[in-house]
Structures are given as structure tokens and as C-alpha cells.
C-alpha positions in Angstrom: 0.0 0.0 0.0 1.2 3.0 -1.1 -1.0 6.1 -0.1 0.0 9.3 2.0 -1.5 9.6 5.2 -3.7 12.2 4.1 -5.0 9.8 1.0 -5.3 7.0 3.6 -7.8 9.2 5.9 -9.8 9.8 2.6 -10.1 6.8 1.8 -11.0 5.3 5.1 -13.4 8.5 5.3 -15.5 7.3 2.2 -15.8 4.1 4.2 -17.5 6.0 7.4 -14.0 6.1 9.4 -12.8 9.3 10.2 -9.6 10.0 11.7 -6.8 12.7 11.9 -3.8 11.6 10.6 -1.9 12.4 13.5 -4.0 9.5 15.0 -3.8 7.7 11.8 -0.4 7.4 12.0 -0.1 6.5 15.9 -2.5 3.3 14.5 -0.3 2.2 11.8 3.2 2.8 14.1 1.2 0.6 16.7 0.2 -1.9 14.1 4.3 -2.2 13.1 3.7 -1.0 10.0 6.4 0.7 8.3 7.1 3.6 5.6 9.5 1.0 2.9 8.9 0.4 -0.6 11.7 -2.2 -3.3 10.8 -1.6 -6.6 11.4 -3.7 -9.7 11.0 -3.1 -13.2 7.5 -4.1 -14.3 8.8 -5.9 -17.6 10.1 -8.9 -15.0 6.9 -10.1 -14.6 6.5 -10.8 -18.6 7.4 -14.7 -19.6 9.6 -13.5 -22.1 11.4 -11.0 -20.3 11.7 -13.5 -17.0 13.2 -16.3 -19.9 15.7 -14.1 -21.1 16.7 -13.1 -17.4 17.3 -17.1 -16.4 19.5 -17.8 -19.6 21.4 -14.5 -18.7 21.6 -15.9 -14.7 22.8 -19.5 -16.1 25.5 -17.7 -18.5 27.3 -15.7 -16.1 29.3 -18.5 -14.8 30.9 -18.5 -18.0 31.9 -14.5 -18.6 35.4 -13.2 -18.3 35.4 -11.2 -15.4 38.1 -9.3 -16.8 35.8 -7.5 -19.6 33.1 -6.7 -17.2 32.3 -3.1 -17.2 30.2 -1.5 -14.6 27.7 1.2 -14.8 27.1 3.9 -11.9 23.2 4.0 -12.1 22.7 5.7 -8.6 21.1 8.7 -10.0 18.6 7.4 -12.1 15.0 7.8 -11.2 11.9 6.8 -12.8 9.6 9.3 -11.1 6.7 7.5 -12.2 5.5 5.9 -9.2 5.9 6.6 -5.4 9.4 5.5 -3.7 7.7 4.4 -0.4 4.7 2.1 1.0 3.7 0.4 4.4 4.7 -3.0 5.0 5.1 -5.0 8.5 8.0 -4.2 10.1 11.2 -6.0 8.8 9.6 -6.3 5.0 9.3 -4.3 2.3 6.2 -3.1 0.6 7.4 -4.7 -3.0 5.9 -2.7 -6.7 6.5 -2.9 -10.2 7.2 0.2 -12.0 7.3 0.6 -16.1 11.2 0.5 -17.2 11.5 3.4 -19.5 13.2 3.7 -22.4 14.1 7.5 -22.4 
């Protein structure tokens, strides 16, 4: 789950729950739910895509560590979905984004 706080409260609002988020997030804190979120590139869950991955994965054994080259990707984002979500303490709420080509 993904929402704000403040798009939580809505939410639970249109349901006949109201509650501040102050209070809202007290609950969730209580209820050992954390603000975490691992994303993964949306095109992994595609057969093709997961087929290719498991023949690179069986390959590597194989490559010359020698010509490996390594990319610094640290300050790429996709801003396309949120970065966080609640999960249970010690896990992570997991999402798939779209991997674009830009």
C-alpha cells in the first residue's frame, strides 16, 4: 500500500472512518507498519522477459570477469511511481514500476 496519510484518511473516510492523521499514523506505528517500498522493473513479470533473465543468470558462470564493465546508475530515477509504502516491520512493501526507455 502505497497512499499518503492524508489519501489513507480519505479513503477510510469514504468508508465512514474518520480520523486525523496524526491519530492515523499512531495506529499504523502501533500496528508495526512501516514507511518502505523495493521496486522492480515491471517488464520482469512478462514470460519473455523472465526467460531471457534465467539464460542471462545460467551464463554468467561463463563471462570473463576481466571485460566486465560496470555502470554507476545511482542517480537514475523513474519518477513514475511513489518511492515508499507500508509493510510489517522487517519487510518491504514490493511494486512494479514501467522501465523506460528515455
Amino acid at each position: 500500500m502505497d497512499l499518503t496519510l492524508s489519501e489513507l484518511s480519505q479513503r477510510l473516510a469514504e468508508h465512514g472512518v474518520v480520523i486525523k492523521t496524526t491519530a492515523l499514523w499512531h495506529q499504523l506505528d502501533k500496528w508495526g507498519l512501516t514507511f518502505k517500498k523495493t521496486l522492480h522493473a515491471s517488464e520482469q513479470e512478462r514470460e519473455d522477459v523472465a526467460a531471457a533473465r534465467r539464460q542471462r543468470r545460467e551464463s554468467q558462470p561463463t563471462l570473463e570477469v576481466a571485460k566486465l564493465v560496470f555502470l554507476d546508475e545511482t542517480g537514475a530515477s523513474t519518477n513514475l511511481t511513489r518511492t515508499c509504502g507500508r509493510a510489517p516491520k522487517g519487510e518491504r512493501c514490493l511494486a512494479a514500476v514501467p522501465h523506460g526507455h528515455w
